[in-house]
PAZAPA-4460 file (N, C-alpha, C; in steps of 0.05 Angstrom, whole numbers, plus 32768, in hexadecimal, padded with zeros to 4 digits):
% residues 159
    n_x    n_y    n_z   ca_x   ca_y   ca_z    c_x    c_y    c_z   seq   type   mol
   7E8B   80A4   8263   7E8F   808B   8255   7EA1   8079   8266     1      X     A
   7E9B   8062   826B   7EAE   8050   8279   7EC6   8041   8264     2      X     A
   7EDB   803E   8278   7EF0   8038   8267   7EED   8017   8273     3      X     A
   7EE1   8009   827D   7EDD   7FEB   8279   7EE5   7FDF   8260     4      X     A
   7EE7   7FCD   8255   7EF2   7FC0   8243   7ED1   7FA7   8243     5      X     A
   7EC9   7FA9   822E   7EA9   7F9F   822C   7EB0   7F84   8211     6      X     A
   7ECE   7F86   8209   7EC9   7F67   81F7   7ED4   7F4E   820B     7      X     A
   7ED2   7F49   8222   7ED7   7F39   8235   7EC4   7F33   824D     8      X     A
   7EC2   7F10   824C   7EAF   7F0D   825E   7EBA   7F10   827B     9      X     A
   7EB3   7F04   8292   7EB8   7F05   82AE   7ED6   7EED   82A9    10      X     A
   7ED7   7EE3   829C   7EF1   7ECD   829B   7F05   7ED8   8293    11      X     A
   7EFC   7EEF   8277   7F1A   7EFD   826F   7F11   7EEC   824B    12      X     A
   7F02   7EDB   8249   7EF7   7EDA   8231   7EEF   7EE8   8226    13      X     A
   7EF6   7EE5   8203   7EED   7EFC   81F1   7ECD   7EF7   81EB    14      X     A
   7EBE   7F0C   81E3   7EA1   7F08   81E6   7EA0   7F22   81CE    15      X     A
   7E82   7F15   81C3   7E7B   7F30   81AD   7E62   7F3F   81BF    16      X     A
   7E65   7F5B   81C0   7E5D   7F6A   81DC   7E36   7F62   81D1    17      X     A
   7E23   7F5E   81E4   7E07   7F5F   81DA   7E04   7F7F   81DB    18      X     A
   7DFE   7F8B   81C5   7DF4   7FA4   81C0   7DD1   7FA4   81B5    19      X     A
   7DC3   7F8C   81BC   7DAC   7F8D   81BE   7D9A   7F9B   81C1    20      X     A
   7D9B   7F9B   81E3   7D8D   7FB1   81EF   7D8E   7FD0   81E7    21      X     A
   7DA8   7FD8   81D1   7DAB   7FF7   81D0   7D93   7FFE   81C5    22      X     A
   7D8E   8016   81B8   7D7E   802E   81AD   7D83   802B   8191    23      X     A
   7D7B   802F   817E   7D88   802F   8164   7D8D   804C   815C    24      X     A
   7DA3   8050   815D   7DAA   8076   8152   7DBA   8072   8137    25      X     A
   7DB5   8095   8130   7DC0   808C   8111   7DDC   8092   8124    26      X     A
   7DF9   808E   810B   7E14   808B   8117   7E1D   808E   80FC    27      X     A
   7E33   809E   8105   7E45   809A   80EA   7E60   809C   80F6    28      X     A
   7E78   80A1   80E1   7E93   80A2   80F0   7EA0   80AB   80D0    29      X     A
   7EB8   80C1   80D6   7EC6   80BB   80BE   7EE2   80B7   80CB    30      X     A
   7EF3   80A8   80B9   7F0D   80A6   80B2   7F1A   80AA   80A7    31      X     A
   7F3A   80B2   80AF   7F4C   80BA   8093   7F64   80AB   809A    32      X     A
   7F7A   80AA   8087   7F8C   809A   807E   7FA0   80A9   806D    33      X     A
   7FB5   80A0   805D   7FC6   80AB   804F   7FD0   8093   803C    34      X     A
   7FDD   809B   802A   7FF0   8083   801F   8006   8098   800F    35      X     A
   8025   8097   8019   8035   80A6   800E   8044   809C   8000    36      X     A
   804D   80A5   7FEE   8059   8091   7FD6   8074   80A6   7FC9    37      X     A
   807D   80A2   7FB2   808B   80B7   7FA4   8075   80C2   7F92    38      X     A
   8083   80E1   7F8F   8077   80F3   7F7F   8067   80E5   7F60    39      X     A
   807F   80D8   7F56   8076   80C8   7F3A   806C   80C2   7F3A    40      X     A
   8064   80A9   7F47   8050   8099   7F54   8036   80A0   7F54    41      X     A
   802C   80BA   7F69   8015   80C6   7F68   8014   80CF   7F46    42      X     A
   802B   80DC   7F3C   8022   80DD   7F21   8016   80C8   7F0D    43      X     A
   801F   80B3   7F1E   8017   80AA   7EFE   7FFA   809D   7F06    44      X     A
   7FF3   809B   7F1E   7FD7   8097   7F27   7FBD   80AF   7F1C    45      X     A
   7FCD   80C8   7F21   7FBC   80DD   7F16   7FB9   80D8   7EFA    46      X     A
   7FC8   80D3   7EE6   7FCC   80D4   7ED1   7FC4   80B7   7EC2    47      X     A
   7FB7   80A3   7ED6   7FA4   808A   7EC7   7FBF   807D   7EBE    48      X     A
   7FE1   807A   7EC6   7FEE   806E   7EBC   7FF8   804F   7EC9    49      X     A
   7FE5   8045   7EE1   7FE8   8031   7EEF   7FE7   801B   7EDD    50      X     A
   7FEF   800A   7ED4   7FE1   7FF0   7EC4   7FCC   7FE3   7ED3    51      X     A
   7FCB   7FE0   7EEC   7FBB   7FCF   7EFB   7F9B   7FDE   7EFB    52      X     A
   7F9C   7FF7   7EED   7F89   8009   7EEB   7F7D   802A   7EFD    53      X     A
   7F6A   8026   7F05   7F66   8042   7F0D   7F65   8044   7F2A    54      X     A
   7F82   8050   7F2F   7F82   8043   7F4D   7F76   8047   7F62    55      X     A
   7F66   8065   7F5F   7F56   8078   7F6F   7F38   8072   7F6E    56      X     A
   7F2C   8067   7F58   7F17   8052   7F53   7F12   803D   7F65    57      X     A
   7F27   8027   7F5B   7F28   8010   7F64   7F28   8013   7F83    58      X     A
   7F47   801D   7F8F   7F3D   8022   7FB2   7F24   8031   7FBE    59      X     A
   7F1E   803A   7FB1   7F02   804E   7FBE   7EE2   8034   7FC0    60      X     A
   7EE1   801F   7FAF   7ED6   800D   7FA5   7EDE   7FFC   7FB6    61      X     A
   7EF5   7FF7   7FC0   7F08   7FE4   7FCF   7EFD   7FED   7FEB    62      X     A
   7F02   8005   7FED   7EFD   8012   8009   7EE2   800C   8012    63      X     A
   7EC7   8012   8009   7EB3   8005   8010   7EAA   7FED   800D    64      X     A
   7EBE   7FD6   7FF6   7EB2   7FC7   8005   7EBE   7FBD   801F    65      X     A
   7ED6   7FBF   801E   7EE5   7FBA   803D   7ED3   7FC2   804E    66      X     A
   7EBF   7FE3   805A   7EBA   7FDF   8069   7E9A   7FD2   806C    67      X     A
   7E8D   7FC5   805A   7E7F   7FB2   8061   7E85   7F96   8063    68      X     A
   7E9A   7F8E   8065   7EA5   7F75   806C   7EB6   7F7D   8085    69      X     A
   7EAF   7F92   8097   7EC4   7F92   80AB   7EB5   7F79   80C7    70      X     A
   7EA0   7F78   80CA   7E9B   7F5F   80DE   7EA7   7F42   80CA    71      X     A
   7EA9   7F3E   80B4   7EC0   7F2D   80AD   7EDD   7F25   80B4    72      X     A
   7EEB   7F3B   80B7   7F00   7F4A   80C0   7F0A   7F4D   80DA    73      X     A
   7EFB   7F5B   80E8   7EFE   7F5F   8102   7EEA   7F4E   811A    74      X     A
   7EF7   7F39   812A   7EEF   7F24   8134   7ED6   7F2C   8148    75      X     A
   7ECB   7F43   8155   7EBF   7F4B   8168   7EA9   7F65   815C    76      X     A
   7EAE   7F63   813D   7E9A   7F7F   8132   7E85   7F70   8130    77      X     A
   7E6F   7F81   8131   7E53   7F78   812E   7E4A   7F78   810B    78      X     A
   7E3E   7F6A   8100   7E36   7F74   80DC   7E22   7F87   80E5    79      X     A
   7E27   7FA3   80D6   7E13   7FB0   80D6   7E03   7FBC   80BA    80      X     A
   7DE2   7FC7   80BA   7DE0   7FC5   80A9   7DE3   7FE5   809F    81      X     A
   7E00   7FE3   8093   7E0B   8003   8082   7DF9   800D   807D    82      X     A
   7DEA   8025   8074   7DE5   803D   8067   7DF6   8048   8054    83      X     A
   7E10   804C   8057   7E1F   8063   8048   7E3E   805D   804D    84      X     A
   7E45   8058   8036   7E65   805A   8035   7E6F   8067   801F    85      X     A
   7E80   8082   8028   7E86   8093   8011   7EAC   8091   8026    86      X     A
   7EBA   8087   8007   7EDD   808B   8008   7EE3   80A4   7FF0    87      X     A
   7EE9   80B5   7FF5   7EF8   80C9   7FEC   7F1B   80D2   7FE9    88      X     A
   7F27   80DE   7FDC   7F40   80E6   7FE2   7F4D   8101   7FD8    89      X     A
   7F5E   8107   7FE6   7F6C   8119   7FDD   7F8E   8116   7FD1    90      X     A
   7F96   8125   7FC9   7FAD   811A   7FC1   7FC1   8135   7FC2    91      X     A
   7FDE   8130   7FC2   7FF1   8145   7FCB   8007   813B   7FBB    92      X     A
   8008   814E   7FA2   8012   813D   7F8A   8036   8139   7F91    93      X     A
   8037   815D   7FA4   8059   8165   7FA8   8062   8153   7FBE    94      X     A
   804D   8149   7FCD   805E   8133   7FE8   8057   811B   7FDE    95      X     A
   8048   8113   7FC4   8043   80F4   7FBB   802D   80E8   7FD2    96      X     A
   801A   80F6   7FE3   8002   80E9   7FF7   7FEB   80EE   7FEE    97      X     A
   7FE1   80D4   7FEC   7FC0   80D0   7FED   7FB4   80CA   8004    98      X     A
   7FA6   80E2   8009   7F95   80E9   8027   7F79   80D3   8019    99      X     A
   7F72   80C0   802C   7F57   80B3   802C   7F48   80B6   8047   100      X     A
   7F33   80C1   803C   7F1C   80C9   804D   7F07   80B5   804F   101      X     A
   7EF6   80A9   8062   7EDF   8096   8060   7ECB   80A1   806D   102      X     A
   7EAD   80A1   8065   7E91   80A0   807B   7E8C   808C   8078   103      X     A
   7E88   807F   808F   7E6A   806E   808D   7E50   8074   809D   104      X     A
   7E3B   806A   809B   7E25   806E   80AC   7E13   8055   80B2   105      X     A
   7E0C   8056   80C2   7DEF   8041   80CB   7DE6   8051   80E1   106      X     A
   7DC7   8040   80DE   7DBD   8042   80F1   7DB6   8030   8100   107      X     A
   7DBE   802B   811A   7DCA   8013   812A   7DCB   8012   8146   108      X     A
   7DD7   7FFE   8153   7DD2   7FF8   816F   7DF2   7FFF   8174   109      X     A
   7E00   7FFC   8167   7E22   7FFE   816E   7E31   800A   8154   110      X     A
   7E4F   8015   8161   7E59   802C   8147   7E62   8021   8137   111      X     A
   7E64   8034   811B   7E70   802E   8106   7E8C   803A   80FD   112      X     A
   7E9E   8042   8111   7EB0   8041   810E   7EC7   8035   80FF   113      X     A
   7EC4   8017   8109   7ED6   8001   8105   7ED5   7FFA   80E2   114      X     A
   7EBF   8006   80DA   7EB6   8002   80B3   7EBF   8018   80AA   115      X     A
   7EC1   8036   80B7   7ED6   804C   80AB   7EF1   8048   80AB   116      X     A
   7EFA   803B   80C2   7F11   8039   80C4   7F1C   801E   80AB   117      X     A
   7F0F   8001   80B1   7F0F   7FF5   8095   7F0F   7FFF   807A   118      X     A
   7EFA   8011   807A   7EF6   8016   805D   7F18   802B   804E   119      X     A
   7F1D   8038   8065   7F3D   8047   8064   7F50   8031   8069   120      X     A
   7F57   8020   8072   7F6A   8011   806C   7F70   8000   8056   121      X     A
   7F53   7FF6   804E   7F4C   7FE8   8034   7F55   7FF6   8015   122      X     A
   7F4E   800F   801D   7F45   801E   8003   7F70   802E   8003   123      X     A
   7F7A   802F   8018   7F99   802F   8018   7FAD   8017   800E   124      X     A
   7FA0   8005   801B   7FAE   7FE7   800E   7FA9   7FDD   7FF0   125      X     A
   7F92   7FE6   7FE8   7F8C   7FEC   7FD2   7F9D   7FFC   7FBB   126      X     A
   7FA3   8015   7FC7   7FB3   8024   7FAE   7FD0   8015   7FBC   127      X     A
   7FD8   800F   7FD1   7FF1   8000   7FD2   7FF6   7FE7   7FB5   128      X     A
   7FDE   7FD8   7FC6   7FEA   7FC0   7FB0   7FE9   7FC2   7F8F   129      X     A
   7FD7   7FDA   7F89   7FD7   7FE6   7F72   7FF3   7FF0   7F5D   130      X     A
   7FF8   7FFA   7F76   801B   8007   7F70   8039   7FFC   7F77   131      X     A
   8032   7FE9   7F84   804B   7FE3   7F94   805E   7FD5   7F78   132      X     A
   8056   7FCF   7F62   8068   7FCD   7F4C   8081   7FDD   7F45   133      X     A
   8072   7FF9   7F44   8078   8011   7F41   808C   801C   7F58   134      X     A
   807E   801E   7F6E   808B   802C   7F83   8088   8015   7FA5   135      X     A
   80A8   800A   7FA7   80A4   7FFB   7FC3   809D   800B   7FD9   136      X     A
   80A9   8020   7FDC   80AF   802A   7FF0   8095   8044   7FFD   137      X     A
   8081   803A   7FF1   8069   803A   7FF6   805B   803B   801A   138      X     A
   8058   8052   801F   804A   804D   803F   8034   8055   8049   139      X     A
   8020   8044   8056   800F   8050   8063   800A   804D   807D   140      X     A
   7FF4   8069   8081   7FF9   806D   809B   7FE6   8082   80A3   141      X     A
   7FE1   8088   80B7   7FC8   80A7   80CB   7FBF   8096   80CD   142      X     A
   7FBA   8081   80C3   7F96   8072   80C6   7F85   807C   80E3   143      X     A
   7F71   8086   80E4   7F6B   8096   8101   7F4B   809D   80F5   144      X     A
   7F3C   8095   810F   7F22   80AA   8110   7F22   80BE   8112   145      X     A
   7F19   80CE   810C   7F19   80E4   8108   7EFE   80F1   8111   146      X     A
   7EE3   80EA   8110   7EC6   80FA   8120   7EB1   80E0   8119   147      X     A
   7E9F   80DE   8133   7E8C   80C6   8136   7E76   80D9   8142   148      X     A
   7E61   80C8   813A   7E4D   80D7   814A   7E3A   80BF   814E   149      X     A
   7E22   80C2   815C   7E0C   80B2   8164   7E13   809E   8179   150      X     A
   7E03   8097   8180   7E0B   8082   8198   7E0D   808B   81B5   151      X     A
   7E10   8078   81CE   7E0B   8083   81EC   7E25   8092   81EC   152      X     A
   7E36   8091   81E0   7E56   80A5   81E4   7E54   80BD   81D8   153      X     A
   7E40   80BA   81BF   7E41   80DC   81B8   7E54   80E9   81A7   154      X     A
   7E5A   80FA   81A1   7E6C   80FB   818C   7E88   8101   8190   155      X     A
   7E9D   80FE   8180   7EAB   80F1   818E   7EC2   810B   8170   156      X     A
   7ED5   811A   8175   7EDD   812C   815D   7EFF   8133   8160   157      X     A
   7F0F   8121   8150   7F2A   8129   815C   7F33   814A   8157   158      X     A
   7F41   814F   8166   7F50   8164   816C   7F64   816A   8154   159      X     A
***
C-alpha cells in the first residue's frame, strides 16, 4: 500500500480522489467508541429514567443516521450507496461505560470506514447530549477502527 497522500493535487490543492476507475467490491468496516459517565448515570439510562427519553434507542437511530450523512460531514468523503448500518452497545454498569460498536457495508468503488466511524461518534454525542443535564463530566473517547475489509488494501484488523 502506498503511503502517498491521494486528497491533493500536484499544487498541494485539496481534491476529492476519482475512484472511478476502481472495481466495485463489497466492503465493510466496524467501529467502536465509549462514552464514560458516572455509575448513576448509566443507571438511570438502563432504567428508562432519562427525561429526554430512551437514550440507547435514540443514539443507535442517531448513529446511523450520522453515518449516512457522513459525505455531508466530512469534506472529501464520497456519498455512498450503504447496504447496512447496525450500532449496537454494551454497557459496564460498575465503571458507568457505554461501549458503541458500528458496521456498515456497501458495495462500492471506495471504503466505508469513514460512516462506521461517524455512525460511533454520532450515536456517543448522542447519549452525551442526552445526559449532560444529569451528568457534566461526561467523556468520550476510543473512537478507533477496529476491522475493514474489501477493497485494493484488503483487510485491514487491529491488534
Amino acid at each position: 500500500m502506498s503511503d502517498k497522500l491521494t486528497h491533493f493535487d500536484q499544487d498541494g490543492k485539496a481534491i476529492m480522489v476519482d475512484v472511478g476507475d476502481k472495481a466495485i467490491t463489497k466492503r465493510e468496516a466496524f467501529a467502536a467508541g465509549e462514552v464514560r459517565m458516572k455509575p448513576e448515570t448509566l443507571q438511570q439510562i438502563l432504567d428508562s429514567k432519562i427525561e429526554k427519553g430512551d437514550v440507547l434507542s435514540v443514539a443507535r437511530l442517531a448513529g446511523i443516521m450520522g453515518a449516512k450523512q457522513t459525505s455531508s460531514l466530512i469534506p472529501l468523503c464520497h456519498p455512498l450507496p450503504i447496504t447496512a448500518v447496525e450500532v449496537d452497545f454494551d454497557t459496564n454498569l460498575e465503571q458507568g461505560i457505554v461501549r458503541i460498536g458500528a458496521l456498515a457495508k456497501v458495495n462500492g468503488q471506495t471504503g466505508i470506514e469513514m460512516e462506521a466511524l461517524t455512525a460511533v461518534s454520532i450515536a456517543a454525542l448522542t447519549i452525551y447530549d442526552m445526559c449532560k443535564a444529569i451528568d457534566k463530566e461526561m467523556e468520550i473517547g476510543q473512537i478507533r477502527l477496529l476491522k475493514k475489509s474489501g477493497g485494493r488494501s484488503g483487510t485491514f484488523e487491529r491488534k
